[in-house]
Every structure is written in C-alpha cells, then in structure tokens.
C-alpha positions in Angstrom: 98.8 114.4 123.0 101.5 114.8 120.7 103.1 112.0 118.4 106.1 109.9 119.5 108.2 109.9 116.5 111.3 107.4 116.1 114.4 108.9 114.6 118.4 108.1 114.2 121.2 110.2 113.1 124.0 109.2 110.9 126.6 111.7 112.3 127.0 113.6 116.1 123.9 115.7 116.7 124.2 118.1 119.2 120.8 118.5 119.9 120.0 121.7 121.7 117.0 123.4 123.5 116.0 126.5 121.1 117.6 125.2 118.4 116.2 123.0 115.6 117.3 119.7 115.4 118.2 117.9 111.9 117.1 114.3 112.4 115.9 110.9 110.4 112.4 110.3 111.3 111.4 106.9 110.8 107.7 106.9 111.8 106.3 110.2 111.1 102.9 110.5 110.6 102.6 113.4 108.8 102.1 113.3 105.3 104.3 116.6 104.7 107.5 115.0 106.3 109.1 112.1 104.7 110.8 109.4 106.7 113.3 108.7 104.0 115.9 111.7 104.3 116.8 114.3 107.0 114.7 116.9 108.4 114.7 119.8 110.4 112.2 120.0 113.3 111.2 122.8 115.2 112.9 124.8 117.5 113.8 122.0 121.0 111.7 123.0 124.0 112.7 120.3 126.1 115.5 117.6 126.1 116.6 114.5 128.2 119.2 112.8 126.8 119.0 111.4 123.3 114.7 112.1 123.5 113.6 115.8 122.8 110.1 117.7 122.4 109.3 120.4 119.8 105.7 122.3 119.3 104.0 119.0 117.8 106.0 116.0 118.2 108.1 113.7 120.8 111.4 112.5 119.2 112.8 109.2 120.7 116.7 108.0 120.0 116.6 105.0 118.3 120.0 102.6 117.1 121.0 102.7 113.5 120.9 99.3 112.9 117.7 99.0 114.6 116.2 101.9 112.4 117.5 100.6 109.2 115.8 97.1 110.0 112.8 98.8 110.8 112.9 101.5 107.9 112.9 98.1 105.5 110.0 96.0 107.2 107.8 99.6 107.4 108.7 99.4 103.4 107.9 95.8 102.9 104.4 96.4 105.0 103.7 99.4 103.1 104.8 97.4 99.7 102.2 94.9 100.5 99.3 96.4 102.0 99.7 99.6 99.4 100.7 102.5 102.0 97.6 101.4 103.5 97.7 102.2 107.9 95.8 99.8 110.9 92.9 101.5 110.5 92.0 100.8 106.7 93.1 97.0 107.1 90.2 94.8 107.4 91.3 90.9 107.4 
C-alpha cells in the first residue's frame, strides 16, 4: 500500500499525468524528502482532481491555511517529543 502524503502549493500547479509534479509535502514519511520546501515527485500516473498517484506515494490537496496550521503543530510535536513518531512513544 502506498503512503498518503498531504501537500499544498503556494502558486497554480498544473498537475499533469506523465509529468512530475512540484509540490509542498507536509507529511512525508521518508527521511530523504523534507516537508519544509518544494519537491518534485515522480512522474503522475494517475490524477482526480487536486489528488494524484506517482510510483510510491498518494498526494492529497490540502488548504494553505490548513497546511501551515498543521506544518506548526507537526513542529511543536516534533519539538517536544524530539522527532520521536507513535511507535517510539511509550506514556
């Protein structure tokens, strides 16, 4: 199963299949892309409106206001639990 990733775009993106799509992740999982600046994904296999596949990952629209809020409280979590993810917190 492939990831769903988050991601917002500060300008128009015309997002096309076969093309590679320059995006703002906000939830990427991989340690090799960072979700603090633009990147470009893989070539589009499939797209339905503002949500697109590539090779390895699902990309899902979401609001910039919305992404910013939620790029600051992934920070403060990350902040306070020192990058740690679900799986490593034991309470």
């Amino acid at each position: 199963m492939k990831p769903i990733v988050l991601y917002n775009t500060v300008r128009k993106n015309n997002i096309k299949v076969g093309e590679v799509a320059y995006v703002y992740p906000i939830n990427h999982p991989s340690s090799r892309v960072s979700n603090a600046i633009m990147v470009v994904t893989s070539p589009v296999l499939r797209k339905r409106g503002r949500c697109f596949e590539t090779e390895n990952t699902v990309y899902v629209w979401m609001e910039d206001d919305v992404a910013h809020d939620l790029r600051v409280l992934t920070n403060q979590i990350n902040e306070a639990t020192g990058g740690t993810t679900n799986e490593e917190c034991h309470y």
